[in-house]
C-alpha positions as CSV (number, residue, x, y, z in Angstrom):
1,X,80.0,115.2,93.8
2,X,81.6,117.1,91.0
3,X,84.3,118.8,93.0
4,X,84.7,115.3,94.7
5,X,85.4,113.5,91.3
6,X,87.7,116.2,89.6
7,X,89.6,116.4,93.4
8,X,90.1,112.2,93.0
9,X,91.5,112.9,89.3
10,X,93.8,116.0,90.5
11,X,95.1,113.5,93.5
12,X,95.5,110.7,90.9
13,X,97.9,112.4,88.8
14,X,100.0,114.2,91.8
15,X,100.3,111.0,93.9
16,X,100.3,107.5,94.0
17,X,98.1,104.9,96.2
18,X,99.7,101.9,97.4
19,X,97.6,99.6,99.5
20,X,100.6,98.0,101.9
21,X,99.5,94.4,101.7
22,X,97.1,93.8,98.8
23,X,99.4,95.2,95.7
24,X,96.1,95.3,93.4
25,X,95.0,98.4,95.2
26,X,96.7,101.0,93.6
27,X,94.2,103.9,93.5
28,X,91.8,106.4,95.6
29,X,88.6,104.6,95.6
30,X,86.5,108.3,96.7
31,X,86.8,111.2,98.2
32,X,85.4,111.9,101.8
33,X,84.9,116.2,102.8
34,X,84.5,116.5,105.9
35,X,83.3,119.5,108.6
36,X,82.8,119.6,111.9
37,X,79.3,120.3,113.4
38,X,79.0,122.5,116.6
39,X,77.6,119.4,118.6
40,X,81.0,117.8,117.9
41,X,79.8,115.3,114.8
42,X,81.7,115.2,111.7
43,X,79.6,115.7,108.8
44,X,80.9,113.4,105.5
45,X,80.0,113.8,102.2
46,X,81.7,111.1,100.2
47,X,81.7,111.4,96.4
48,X,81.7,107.8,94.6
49,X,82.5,106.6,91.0
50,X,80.0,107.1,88.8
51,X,78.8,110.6,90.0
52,X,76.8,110.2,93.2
53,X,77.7,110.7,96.9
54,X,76.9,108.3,100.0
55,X,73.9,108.8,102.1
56,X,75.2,107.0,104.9
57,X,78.2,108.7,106.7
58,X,80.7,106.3,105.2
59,X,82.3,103.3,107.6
60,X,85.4,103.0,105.9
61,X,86.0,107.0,105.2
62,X,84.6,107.2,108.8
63,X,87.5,104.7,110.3
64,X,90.2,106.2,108.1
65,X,89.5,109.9,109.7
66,X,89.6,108.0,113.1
67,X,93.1,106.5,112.0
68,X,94.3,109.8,111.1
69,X,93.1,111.4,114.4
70,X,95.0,108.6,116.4
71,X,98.1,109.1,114.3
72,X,97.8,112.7,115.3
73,X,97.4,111.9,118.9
74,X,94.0,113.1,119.2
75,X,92.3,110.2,119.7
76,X,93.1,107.8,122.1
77,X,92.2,104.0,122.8
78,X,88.4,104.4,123.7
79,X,87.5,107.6,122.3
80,X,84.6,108.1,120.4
81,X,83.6,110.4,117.5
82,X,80.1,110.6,115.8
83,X,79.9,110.7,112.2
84,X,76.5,112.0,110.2
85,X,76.1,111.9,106.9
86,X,75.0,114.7,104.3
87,X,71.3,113.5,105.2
88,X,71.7,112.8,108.7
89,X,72.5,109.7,109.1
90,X,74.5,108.8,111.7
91,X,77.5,106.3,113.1
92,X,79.2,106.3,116.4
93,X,83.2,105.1,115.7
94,X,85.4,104.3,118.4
95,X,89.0,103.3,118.3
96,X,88.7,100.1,120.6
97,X,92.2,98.8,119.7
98,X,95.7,99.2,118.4
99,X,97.4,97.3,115.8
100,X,100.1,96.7,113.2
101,X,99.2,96.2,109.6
102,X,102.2,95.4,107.3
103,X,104.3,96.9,110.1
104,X,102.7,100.3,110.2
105,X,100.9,101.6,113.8
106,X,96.5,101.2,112.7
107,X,93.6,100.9,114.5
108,X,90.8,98.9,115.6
109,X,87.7,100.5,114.6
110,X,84.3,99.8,115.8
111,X,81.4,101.1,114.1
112,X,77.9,101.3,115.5
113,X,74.4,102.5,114.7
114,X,70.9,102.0,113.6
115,X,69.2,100.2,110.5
116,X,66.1,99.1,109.1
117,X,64.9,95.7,107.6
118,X,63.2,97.0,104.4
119,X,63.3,93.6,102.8
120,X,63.3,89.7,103.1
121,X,64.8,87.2,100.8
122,X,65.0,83.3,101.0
123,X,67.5,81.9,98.6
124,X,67.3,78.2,98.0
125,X,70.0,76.0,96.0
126,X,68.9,74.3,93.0
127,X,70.7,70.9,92.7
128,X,71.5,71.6,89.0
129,X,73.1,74.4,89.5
130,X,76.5,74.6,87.7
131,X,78.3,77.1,90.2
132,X,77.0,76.2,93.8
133,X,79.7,78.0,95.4
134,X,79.0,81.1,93.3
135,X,81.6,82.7,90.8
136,X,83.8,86.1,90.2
137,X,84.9,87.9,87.5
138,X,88.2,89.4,87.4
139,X,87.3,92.6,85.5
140,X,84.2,93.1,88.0
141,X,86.2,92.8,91.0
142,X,89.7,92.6,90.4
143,X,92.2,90.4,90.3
144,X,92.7,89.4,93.7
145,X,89.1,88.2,94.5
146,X,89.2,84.5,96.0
C-alpha cells in the first residue's frame, strides 16, 4: 500500500491524467500491481486513497488491464482472463465488445463472479422529507455529479 501511494505521487508529478470526456477527471485515482499466477490468473493488489488496498480483484483496474491487452493485440473479442485478488477473490473479465469512446478504439468489458448477501435493508420515504430525491455535494463528489 505504501509503495502504491508514493508510486501514484511519483506518476502525479511526471504525467498528467486526462479523462477524454469528463474534463473533471484529471488525476490517477490508484494504483493496480499486477502478476501473473502459474494457473493463468492475474493477481491485483490495488492501493487506494487513504492507505488501504482492495480485497476484491478490482473491476475497473481489472477492465483497464483487459483494455490494455486488447490494445496490444493479445486479447481478442471473446477472450477471457481471471483476475484474483490479494486474498483470493476472484472475477472472470471478458472483452465481449468493441467500441469508440471520444473517438479512441475501447472495450466492452464484462465482469462476472460470486457474492454474498451479508445484509438487508428496507428504506421507506418519509413524506416530510426535505430532499426526496436525495442531494450531492460538490466537494464530496465533484463537480460534475448530476
Amino acid at each position: 500500500m505504501d509503495v502504491g501511494l508514493a508510486l501514484k505521487q511519483i506518476i502525479a508529478e511526471q504525467a498528467s491524467v486526462r479523462h477524454p470526456e469528463l474534463p473533471s477527471l484529471t488525476e490517477l485515482a490508484y494504483v493496480m500491481f499486477r502478476s501473473t499466477e502459474p494457473d493463468g490468473a492475474i493477481r491485483t493488489c490495488t492501493a487506494l486513497e487513504a492507505g488501504r488496498v482492495d480485497r476484491s480483484p478490482c473491476g475497473t483496474g481489472s477492465s483497464a488491464n483487459l483494455a490494455v491487452l486488447h490494445a496490444r493485440g493479445v486479447v481478442t473479442v471473446g477472450d477471457t482472463r481471471r483476475s484474483r485478488s490479494i486474498i483470493g477473490g476472484e472475477f472472470t473479465i471478458e472483452a465481449t465488445g468493441e467500441t469508440t469512446i471520444a473517438g479512441r478504439p475501447a472495450i466492452l468489458p464484462r465482469i462476472t463472479g460470486s457474492a454474498w448477501v451479508y445484509g438487508r435493508e428496507y428504506l421507506r420515504m418519509d413524506q416530510g422529507d426535505p430532499f426526496p430525491i436525495g442531494f450531492a455535494l460538490s466537494d464530496t463528489w465533484g463537480p460534475d455529479i448530476t
